[in-house]
Backbone as numpy.savetxt, mean C-alpha at the origin, in Angstrom:
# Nx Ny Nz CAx CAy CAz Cx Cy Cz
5.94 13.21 57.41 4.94 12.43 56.73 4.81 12.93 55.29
4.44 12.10 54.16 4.43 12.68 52.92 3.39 12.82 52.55
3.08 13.41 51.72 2.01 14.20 51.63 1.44 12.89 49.78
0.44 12.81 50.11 -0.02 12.20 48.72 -0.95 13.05 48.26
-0.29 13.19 46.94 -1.50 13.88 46.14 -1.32 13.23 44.60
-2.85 13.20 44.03 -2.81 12.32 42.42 -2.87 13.83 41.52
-2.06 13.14 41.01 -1.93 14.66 39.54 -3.13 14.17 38.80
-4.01 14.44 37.93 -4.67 14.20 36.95 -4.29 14.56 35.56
-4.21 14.14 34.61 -3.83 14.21 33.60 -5.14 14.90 32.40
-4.59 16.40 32.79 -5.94 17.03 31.69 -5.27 17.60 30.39
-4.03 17.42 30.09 -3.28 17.77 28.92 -4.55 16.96 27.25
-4.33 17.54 26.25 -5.81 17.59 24.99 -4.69 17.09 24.39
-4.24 15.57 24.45 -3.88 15.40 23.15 -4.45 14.62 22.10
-4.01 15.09 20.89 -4.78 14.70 20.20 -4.54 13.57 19.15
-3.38 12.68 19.71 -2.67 11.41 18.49 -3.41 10.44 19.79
-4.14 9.62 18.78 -5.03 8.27 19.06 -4.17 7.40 19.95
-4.89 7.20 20.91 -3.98 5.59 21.31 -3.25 4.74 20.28
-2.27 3.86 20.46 -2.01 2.93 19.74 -2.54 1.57 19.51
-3.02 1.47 20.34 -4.32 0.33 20.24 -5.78 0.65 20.39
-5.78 1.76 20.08 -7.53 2.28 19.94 -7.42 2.31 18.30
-7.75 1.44 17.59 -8.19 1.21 16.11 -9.62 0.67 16.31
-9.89 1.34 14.74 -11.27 0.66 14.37 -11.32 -1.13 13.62
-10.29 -1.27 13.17 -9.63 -2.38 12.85 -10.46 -3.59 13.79
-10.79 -4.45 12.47 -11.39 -5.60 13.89 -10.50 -6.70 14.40
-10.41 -8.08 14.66 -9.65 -8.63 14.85 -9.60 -9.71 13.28
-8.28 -9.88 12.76 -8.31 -10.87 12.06 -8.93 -10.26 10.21
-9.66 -8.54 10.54 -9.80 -8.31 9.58 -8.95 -7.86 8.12
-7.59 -8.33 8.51 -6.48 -7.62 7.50 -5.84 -9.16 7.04
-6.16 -10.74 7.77 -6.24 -11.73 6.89 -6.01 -12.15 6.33
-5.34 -11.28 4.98 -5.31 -11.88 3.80 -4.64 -12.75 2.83
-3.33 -12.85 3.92 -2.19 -13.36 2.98 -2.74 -14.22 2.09
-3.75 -15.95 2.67 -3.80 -16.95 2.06 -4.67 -16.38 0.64
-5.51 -15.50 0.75 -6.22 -14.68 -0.57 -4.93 -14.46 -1.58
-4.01 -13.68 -0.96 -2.80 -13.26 -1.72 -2.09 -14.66 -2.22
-1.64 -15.40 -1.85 -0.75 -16.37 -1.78 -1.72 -17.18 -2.97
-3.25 -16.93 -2.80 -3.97 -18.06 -4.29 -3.72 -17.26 -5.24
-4.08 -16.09 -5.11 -3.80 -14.73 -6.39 -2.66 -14.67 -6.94
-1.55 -15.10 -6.20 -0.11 -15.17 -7.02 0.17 -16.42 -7.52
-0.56 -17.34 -6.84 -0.18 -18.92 -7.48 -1.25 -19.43 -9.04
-2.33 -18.21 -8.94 -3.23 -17.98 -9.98 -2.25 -17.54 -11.67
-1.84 -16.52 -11.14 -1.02 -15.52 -11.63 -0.04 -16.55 -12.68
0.79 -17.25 -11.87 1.75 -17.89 -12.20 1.56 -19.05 -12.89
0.36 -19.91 -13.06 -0.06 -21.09 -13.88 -0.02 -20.75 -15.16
0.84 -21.68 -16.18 1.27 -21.64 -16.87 3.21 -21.00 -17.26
3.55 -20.42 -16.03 4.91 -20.21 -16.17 5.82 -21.32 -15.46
6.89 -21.70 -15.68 7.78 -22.28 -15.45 8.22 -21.70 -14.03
7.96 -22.71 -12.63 8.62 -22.24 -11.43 9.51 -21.92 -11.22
10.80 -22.98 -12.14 11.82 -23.02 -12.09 12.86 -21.47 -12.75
12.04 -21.03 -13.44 12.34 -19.82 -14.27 11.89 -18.63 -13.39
11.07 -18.88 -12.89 10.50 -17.99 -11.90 11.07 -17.75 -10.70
12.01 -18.57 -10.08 12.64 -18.83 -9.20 13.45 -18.37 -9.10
14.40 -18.46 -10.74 15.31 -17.77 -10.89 15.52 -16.26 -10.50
14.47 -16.03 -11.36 14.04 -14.25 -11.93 14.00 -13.64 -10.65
13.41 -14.21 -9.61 13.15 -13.88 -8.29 14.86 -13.43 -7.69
15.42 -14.64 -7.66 16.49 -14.40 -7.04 17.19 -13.69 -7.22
17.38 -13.51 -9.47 18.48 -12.35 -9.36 18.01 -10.88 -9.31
16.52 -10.72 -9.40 16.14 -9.37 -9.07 16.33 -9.14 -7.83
16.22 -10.28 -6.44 16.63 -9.73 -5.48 17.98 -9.90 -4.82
18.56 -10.70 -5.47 19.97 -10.66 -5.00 19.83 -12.04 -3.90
19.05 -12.92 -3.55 18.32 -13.66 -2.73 17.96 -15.07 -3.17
18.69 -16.06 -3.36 18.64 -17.39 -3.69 17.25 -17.95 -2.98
16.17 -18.38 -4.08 15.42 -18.92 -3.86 14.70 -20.00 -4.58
14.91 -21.11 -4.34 14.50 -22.29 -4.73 12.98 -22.59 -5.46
13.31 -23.46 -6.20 11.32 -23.56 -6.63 10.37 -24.43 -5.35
11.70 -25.26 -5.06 10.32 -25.34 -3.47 10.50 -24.43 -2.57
11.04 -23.41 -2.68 10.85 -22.62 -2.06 9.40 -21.60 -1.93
9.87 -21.00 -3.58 8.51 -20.76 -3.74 7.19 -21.48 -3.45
7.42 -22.92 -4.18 6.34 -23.61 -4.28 5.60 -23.51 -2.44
6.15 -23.34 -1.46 6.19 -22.98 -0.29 5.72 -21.73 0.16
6.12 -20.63 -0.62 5.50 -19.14 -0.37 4.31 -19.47 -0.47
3.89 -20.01 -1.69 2.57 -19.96 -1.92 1.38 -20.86 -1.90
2.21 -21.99 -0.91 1.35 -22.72 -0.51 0.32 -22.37 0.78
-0.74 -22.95 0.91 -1.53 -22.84 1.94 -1.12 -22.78 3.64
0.37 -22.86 3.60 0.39 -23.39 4.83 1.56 -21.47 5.37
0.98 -21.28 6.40 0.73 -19.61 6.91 2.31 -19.84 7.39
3.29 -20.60 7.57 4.07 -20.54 8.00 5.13 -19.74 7.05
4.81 -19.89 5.35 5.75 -19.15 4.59 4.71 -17.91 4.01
5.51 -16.56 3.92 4.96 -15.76 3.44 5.42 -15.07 2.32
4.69 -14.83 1.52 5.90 -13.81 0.16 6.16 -12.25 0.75
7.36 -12.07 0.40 7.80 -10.70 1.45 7.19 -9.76 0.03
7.59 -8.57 0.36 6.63 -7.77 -0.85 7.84 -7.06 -1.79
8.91 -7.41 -1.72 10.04 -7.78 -2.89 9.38 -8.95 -3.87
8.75 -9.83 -3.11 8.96 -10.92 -4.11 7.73 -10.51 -4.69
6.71 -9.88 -3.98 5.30 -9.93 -4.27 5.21 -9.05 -5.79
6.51 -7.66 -5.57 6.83 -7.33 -6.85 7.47 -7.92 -7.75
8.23 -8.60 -7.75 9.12 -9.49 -8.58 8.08 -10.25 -9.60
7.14 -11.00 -8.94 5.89 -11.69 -9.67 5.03 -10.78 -10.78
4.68 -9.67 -10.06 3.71 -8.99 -11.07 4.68 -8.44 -11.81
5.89 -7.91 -11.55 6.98 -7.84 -13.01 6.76 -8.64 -14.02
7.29 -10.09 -13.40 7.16 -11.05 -14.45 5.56 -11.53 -14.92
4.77 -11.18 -14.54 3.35 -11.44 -15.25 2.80 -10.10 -16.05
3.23 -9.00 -15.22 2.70 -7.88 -15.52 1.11 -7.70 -15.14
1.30 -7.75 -14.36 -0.27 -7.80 -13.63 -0.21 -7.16 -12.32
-0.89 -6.27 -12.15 -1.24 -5.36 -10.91 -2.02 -6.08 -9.73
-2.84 -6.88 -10.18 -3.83 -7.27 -9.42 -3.31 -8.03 -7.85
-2.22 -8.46 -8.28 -1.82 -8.52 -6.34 -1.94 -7.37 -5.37
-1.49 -6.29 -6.24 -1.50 -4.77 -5.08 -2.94 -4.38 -4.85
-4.04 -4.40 -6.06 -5.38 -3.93 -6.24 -5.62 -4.87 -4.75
-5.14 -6.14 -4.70 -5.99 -7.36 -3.72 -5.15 -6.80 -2.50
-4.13 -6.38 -2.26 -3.39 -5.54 -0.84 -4.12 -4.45 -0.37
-4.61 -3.46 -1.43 -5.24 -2.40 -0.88 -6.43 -2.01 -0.99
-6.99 -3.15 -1.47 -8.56 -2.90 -1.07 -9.15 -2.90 0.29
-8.68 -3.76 1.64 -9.01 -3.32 2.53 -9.27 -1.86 3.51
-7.66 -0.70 2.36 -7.69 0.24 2.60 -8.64 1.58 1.67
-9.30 0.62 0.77 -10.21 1.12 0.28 -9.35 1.61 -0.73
-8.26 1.85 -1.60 -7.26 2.26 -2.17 -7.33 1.53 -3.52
-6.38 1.80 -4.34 -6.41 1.18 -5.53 -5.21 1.10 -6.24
-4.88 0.73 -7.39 -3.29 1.06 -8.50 -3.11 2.25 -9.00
-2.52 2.91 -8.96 -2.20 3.68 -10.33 -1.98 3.11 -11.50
-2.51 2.91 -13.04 -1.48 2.22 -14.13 -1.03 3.65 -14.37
0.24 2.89 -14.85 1.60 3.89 -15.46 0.59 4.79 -16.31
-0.01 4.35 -17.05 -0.66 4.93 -18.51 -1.37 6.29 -17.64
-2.58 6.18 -16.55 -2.96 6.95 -16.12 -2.14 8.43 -15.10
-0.87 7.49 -15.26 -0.04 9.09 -14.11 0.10 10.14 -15.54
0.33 10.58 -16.06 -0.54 11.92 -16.57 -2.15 12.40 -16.31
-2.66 11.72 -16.29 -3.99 12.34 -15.74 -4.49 12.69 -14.83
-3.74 11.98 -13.55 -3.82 12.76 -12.31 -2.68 13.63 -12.14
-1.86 13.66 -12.74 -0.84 14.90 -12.50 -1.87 16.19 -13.33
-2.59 15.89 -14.52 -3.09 16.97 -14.98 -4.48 17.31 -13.90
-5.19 16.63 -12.66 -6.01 16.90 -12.43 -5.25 17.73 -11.09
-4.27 17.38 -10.61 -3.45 18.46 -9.51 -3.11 19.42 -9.90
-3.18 19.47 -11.21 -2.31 20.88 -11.72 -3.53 21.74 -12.00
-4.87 21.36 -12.36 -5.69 21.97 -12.29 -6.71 22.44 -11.27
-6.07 21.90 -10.19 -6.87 22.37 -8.89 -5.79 23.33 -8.32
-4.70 23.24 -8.93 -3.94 24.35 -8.30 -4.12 25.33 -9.06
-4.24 25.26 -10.35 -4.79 26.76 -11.29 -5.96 27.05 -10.30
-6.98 26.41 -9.92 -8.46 27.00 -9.32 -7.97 27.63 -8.18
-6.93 26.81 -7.51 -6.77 27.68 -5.92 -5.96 29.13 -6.30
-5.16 29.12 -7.15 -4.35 30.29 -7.43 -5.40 31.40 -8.17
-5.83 30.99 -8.89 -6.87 31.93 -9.39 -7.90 32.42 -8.49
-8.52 31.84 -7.25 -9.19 32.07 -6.31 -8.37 33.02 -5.54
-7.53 33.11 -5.49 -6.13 33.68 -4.36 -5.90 34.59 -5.01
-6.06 34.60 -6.40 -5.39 36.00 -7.13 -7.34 37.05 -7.00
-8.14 36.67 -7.28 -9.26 37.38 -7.07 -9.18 37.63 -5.73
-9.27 37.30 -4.68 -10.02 37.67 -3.22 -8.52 39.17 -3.23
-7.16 38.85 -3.49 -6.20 40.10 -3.54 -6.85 40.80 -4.45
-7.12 41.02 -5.73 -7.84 41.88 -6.59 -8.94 42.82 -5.80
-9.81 41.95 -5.35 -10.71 42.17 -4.67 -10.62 43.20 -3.39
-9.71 43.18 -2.49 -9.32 43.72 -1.74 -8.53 44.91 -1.74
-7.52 44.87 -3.03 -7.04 46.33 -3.03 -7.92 46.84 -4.87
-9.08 46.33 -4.74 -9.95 47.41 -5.85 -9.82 46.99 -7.18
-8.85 46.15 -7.19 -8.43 46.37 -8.59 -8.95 45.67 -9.77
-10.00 45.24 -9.64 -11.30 44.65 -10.24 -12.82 44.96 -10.20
């Protein structure tokens, strides 16, 4: 006769379920937001030129109804995020990514500002090293 016995599972781990998010349903949404923001973007440029630019930056033949299709209302076409860069190239405008990562609470870097956060890492590492060089001082006297 066999013997039944249930193991219980008391192992502490500690990586989240994969479907235990705080995430609600439907709250990430946004394409059609995105899809007005780029068709915003683009009024006043030539589709047809745009179409182009698209294709040979990606190597990827794409039509102006094509586009005209990415960015229409209808959820069946989506802009992949090659193209999503390709656009703010050609406008020079960040504000599609600002509108991607605000849900994550996140933001752009502009080019102009990466010196200033490289100078604010470099100065929290002077504070930690200088903290690190006192508590050793400290310990063998020598202060």
């Amino acid at each position: 006769m066999a013997k039944n016995t249930r193991k219980i599972d008391t192992s502490s781990s500690k990586q989240q379920p994969l479907f235990d998010t705080d995430l609600a349903e439907g709250s990430l949404d946004i394409v059609l937001g995105l899809k007005q923001l780029l068709s915003r973007l683009l009024q006043g440029y030539d589709r047809y030129l745009v179409a182009a630019q698209i294709s040979k930056a990606t190597l990827k033949d794409i039509s102006k109804d094509s586009l005209d299709k990415l960015l229409s209302s209808n959820p069946d076409y989506q802009p992949s995020a090659v193209q999503v860069v390709v656009i703010c190239h050609i406008t020079g405008c960040l504000d599609p990514f600002k509108y991607l990562l605000e849900p994550l609470d996140a933001d752009v870097l502009h080019p102009e500002d990466k010196d200033l956060v490289e100078l604010a890492r470099l100065q929290e590492q002077e504070r930690t090293i200088k903290t690190r060089m006192q508590a050793i001082m400290a310990k063998r006297g020598l202060k």
